[in-house]
N, C-alpha and C positions, 0 to 999 in steps of 0.2 A: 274780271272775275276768274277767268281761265289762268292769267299769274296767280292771282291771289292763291287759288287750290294749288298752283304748283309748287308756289313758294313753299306753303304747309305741308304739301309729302314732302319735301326735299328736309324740311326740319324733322318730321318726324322717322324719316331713316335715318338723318344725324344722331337722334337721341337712342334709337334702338341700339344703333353700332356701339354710340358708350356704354350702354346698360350691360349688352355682351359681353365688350373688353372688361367690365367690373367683374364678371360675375368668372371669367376665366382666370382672371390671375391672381396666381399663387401667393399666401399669405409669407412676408418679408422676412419672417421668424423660422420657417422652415427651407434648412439647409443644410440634410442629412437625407437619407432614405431612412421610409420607416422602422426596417429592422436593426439597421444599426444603432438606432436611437435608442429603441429599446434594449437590444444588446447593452450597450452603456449604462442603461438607467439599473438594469438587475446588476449589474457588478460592480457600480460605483456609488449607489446610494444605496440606503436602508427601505427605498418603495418595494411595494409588492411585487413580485414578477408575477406579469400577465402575459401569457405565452397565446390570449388570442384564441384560443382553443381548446381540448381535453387533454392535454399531455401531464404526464403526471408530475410535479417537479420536485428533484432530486439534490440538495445539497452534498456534496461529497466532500468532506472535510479528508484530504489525502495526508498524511504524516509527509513523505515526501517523495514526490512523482516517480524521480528518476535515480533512487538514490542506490536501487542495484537492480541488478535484471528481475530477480524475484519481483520487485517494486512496480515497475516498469509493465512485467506482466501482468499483475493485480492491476495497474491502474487501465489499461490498455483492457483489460476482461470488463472492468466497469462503464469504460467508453461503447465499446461494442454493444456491449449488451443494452442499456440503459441509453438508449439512441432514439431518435425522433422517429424512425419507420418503426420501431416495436413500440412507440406511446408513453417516452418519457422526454422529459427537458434535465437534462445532466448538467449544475454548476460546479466546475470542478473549483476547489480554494487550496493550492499547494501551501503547506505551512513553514517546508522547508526547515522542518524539525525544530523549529520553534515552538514550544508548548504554547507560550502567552498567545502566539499568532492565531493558532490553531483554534485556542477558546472562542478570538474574537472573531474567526472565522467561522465558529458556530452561531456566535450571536448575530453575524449578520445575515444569518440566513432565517432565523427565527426573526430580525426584523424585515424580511423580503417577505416571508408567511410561505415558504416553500412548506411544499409539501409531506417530505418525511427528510430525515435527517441521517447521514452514515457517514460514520466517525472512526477512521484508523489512525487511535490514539498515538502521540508522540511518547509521551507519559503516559501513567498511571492515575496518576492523582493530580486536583486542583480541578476537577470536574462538577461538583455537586450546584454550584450557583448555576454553571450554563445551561446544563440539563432540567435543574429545577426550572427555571424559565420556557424552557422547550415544550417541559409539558402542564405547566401553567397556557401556554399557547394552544396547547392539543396536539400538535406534532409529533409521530412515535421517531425515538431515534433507535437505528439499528447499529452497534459495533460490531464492525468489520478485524478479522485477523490477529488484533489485540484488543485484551481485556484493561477494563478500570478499577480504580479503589471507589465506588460508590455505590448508593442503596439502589438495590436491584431495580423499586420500581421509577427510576428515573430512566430506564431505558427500556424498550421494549422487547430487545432481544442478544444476541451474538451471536456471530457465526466465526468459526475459523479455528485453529490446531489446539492442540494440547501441550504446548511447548516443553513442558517437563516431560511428557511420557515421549516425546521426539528426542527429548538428551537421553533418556534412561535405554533407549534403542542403541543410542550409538556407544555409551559406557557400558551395555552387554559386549557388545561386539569388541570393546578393550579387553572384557575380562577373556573372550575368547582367545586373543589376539596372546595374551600374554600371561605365563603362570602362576603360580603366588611366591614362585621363589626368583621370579625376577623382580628388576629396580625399575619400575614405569616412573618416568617423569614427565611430567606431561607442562604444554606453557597454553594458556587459555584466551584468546582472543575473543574478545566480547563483543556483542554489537551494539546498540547505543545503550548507556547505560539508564536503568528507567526502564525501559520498552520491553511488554511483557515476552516478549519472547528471547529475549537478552535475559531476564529473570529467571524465565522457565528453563532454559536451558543452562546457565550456571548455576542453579542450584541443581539440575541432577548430576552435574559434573562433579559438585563438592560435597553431594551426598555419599556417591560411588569412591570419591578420594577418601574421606572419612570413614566408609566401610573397608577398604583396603586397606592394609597397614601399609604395604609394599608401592605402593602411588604415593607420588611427592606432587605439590604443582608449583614449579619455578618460577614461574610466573602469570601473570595475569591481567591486562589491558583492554581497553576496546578498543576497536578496530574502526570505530561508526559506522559497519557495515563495506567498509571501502578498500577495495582493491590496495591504491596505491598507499594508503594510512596503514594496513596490517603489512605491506611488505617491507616499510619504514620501522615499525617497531618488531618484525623478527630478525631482520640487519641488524639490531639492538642486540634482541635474546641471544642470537649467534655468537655475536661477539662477547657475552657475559655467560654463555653456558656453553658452547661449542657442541661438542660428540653427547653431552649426555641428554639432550633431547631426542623422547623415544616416540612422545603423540604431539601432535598439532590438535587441538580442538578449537575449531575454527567455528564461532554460529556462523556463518552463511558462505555461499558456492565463493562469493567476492574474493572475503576474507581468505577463504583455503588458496583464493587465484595468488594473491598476494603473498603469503607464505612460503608455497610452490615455490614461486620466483625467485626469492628470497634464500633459501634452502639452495636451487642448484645454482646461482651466482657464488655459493659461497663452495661449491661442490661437494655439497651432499648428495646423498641418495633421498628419492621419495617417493613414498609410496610402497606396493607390490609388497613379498616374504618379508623382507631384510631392510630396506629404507626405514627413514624417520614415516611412521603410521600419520597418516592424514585424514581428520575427521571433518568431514563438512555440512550443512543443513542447507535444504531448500530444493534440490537437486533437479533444477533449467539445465535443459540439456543439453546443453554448453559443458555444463560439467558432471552431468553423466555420461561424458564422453571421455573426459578424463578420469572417470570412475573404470569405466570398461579399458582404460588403457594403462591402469592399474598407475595412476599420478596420486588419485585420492582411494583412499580405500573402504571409506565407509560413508555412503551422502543418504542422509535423511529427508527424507520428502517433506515440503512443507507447497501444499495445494495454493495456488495465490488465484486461482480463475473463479472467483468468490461474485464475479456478476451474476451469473444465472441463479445463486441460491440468495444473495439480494430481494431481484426479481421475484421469485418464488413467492418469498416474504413479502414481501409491501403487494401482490395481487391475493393472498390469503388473510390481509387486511383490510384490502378493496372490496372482496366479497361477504365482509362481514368477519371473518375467522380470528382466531389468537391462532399465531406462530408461536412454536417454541419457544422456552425460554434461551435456551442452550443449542447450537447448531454444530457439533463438531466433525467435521470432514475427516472423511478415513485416508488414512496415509502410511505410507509403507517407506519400508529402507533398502538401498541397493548395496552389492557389496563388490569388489575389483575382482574377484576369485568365481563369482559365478552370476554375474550383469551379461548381458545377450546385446547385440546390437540391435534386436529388434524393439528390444527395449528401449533403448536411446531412438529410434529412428519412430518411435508411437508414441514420443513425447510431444506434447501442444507447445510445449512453450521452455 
């Protein structure tokens, strides 16, 4: 009898110990940690992101990241701000100025069910389907920096410059610059064509030419925003106009770097009294340094630290409110004759 009971506890810790070893090991199918799997699942399929907790989640459809310091800054303000310690989940989707990319970069965020939506359009237009879907979903989408060709209530709001009244700053300061009995010829470097601040600002350029008689514009190109793309096509204008280029009107700091370059390789003067006039937009202080060292002589401010007024907006949504239709950030212009270094040395970005 004494075997017999010993035999059956000796079976019945045999059976325990397997029951244990079942009940600890890990199902065969998982082998990943669990954030990374979700990381993947919100950026490679159409499933909801579930961030597991309250964070607010942020589709950021970016035109494109890095594509000049302006840019870079804007997107860097949106990272910061819109971060998991302040109580959001930020998916950033560069579209790398792909308009088509950009759409379906909306649409996959309206299939993820994020939470609001903000769109610094590559274009203008070809927006009305994705939006309409957006808010078929109930999602408000915010535009960022640029504007769209669509019916207002497919978005919820915009924030960002006035591009045209940022050209009409800098073609004042031409008329200052120069009489009505001198020959201004001016050559236009564009930033991508489409993009409403490449709009807004050549059309005040060609409005101002068109109210001068004494303004010619020799020519006219984009630049796509790029350094070394505008100093390739003023190596062009040089060699097809020479001495009689009297303004650069560059939209953005990039574009002006690249013309600069371009200008004294060929040994010209730039800038300051007597140089070819240098008009730039965006003015990262990089090149309000070269403002105050009189290289460029007129750089228009265009604000790009557009996270915190983001923010602002989608928590005046959270608490029930309507935000603005219209969020235009105030902005100012510098000039090479009376810019301060304290000025350049109190720039953020």
């Amino acid at each position: 009898m004494r075997k017999l009971l010993k035999g059956i506890s000796i079976l019945c810790v045999f059976v325990l110990l397997i029951m244990a070893t079942a009940c600890t090991e890990k199902p065969a199918e998982t082998n990943a940690p669990a954030a990374t799997t979700k990381e993947a699942a919100a950026e490679t399929t159409a499933e909801p992101v579930d961030t597991g907790d309250d964070l607010i989640v942020v589709g950021f459809a970016q035109c494109k990241a890095d594509e000049s310091d302006w840019r870079m800054a804007n997107t860097a303000s949106m990272q910061e701000t819109l971060s998991e310690a302040n109580g959001y989940k930020l998916i950033l989707a560069d579209s790398n100025n792909d308009a088509a990319k950009q759409v379906a970069d909306v649409q996959g965020f309206i299939d993820q069910e994020v939470d609001y939506i903000v769109i610094a359009a590559v274009n203008m237009d070809g927006w009305d389907t994705v939006l309409s879907s957006a808010k078929e979903a109930g999602i408000p989408v915010i535009l960022m920096d640029r504007t769209i060709n669509a019916s207002a209530d497919l978005y919820t709001c915009w924030v960002g410059s006035d591009f045209k009244a940022e050209g009409v700053k800098a073609t004042d300061w031409i008329s200052t610059r120069f009489t009505a009995d001198d020959e201004v010829n001016i050559v236009n470097l564009q930033g991508q064509l489409g993009a409403s601040a490449q709009i807004g600002r050549s059309e005040a350029l060609e409005d101002a030419i068109a109210a001068n008689s004494n303004w010619t514009l020799l020519a006219q190109q984009t630049g796509e925003w790029s350094t070394d793309t505008a100093k390739e096509i003023m190596a062009s204008w040089i060699q097809q106009h020479g001495d009689k280029i009297n303004v650069v009107y560059a939209e953005n700091d990039n574009m002006a770097d690249g013309a600069i370059q371009a200008l004294e390789e060929a040994g010209m003067k730039v800038g300051g009294d007597d140089g070819v006039a240098i008009i730039s937009f965006d003015a990262n202080r990089a090149y309000l340094q070269m403002t105050l060292e009189g290289k460029i002589n007129c750089n228009v401010e265009c604000n790009p630290l557009h996270g915190p007024k983001v923010a602002e907006i989608i928590q005046t949504i959270e608490s029930g409110g309507s935000p603005a239709k219209v969020e235009v950030v105030e902005e100012a212009a510098f000039y090479y004759d009376t810019i301060t270094q304290a000025i350049v040395d109190a720039r953020a970005y």
